[in-house]
C-alpha positions in Angstrom: 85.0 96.9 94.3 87.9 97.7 92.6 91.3 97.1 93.7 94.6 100.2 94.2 97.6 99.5 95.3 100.2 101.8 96.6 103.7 100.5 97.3 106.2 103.0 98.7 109.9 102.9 100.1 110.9 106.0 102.3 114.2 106.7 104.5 113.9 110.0 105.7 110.1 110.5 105.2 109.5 112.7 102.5 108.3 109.8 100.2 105.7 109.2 102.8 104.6 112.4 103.2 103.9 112.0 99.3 102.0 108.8 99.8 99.9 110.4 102.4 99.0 113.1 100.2 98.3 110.5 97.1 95.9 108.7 99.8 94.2 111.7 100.2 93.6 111.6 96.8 92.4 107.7 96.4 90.2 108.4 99.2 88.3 111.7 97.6 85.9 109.6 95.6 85.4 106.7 97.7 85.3 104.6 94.3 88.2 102.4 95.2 89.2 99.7 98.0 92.9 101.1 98.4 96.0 99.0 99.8 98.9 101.3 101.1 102.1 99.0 101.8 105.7 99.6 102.1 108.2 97.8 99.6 109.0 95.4 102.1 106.0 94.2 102.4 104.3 94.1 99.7 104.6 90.9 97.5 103.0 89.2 94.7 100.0 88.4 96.2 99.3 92.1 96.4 99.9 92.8 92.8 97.9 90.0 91.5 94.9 91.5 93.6 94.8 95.1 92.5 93.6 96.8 89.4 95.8 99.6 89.3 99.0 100.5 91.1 101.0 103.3 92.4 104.9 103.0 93.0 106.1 105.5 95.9 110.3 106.2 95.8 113.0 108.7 96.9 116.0 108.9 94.3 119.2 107.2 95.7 122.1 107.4 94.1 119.9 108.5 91.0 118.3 105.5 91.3 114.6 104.4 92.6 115.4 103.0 96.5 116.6 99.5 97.3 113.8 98.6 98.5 111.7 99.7 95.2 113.7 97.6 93.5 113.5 94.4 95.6 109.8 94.4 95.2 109.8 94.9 91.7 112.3 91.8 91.4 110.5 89.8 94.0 107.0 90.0 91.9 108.5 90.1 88.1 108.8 86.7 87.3 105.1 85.9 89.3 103.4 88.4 88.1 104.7 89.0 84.2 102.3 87.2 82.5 99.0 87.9 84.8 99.5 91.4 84.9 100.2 93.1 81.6 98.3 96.0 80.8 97.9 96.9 85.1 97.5 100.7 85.1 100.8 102.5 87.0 102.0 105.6 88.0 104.8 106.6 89.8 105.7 109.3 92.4 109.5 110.0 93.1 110.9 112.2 96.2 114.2 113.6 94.1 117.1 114.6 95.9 118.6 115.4 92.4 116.7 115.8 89.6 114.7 112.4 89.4 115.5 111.5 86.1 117.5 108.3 87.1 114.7 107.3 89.8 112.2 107.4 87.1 114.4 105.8 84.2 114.9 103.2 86.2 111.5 102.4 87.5 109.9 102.8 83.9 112.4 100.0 82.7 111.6 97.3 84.7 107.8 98.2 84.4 108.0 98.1 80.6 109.2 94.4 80.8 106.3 94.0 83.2 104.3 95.6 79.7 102.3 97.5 82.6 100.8 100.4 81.4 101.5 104.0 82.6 98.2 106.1 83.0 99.9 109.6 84.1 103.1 111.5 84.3 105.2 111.0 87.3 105.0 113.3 89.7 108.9 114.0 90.8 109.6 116.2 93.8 112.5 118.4 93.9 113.1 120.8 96.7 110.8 121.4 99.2 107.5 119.6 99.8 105.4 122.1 99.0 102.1 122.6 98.9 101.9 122.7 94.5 104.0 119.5 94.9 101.3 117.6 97.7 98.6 118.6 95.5 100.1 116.9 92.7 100.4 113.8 94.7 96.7 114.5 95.4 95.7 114.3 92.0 97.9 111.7 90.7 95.7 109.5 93.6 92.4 111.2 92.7 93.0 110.4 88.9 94.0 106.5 89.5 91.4 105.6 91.9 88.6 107.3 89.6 90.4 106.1 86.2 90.3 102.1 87.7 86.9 102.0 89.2 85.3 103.7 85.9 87.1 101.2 84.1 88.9 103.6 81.8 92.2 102.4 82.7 
């Protein structure tokens, strides 16, 4: 079975309440083995293992979270050249307008030469139900797009 993995960072629990909704999502088809970890956590080990991945962050300081960013730095240099071509996608929890989250995400993912499979979903506002659902899909559509291979 195929291999998604979720890595997240949240401080005041709105970017988990996205990754809870983007489980729901992986978990609708059944198609994939799925592997939720925070940032801190996860390592390189992690990434070499899955087929597809999902990064999880709230904007700080119009930037992707700390923690976001120490994982990505902790498994560039291992996992550069085993990787390229993993499927990504990316949900933000914005407390501005997630431009800088995203920007900054997408450019050390781009020297990873991973390849992004859907539009990031970036939450501004309120959690809302349009907002969850999106989260829902953006699961739905990895999980099904990695075990059928498409991705």
């Amino acid at each position: 079975m195929k291999r998604l993995l979720i890595v997240h960072h949240s401080a005041s629990g709105g970017a988990t309440r996205m990754r809870e909704a983007v489980l729901e999502g992986v978990r609708l088809g059944d198609a994939v083995e799925v592997c939720a970890l925070g940032a801190r956590e996860a390592g390189p080990k992690d990434v070499l293992a899955a087929h597809g991945i999902i990064l999880g962050t709230p904007e700080n300081f119009g930037y992707m979270s700390g923690m976001l960013k120490d994982f990505l730095e902790r498994i560039y240099h291992p996992c550069v050249e085993q990787t390229q071509g993993l499927p990504w996608a990316l949900f933000v929890r914005a407390g501005n307008d997630g431009r800088g989250a995203v920007d900054s995400v997408k450019r050390i993912v781009t020297g990873l030469r991973w390849r992004e499979v859907a539009p990031p979903v970036v939450a501004r506002g309120e959690l809302d139900e349009p907002v969850l659902l999106a989260c829902r899909e953006l699961g739905e559509t990895l999980a099904t797009g990695v075990a059928a291979g498409i991705f």
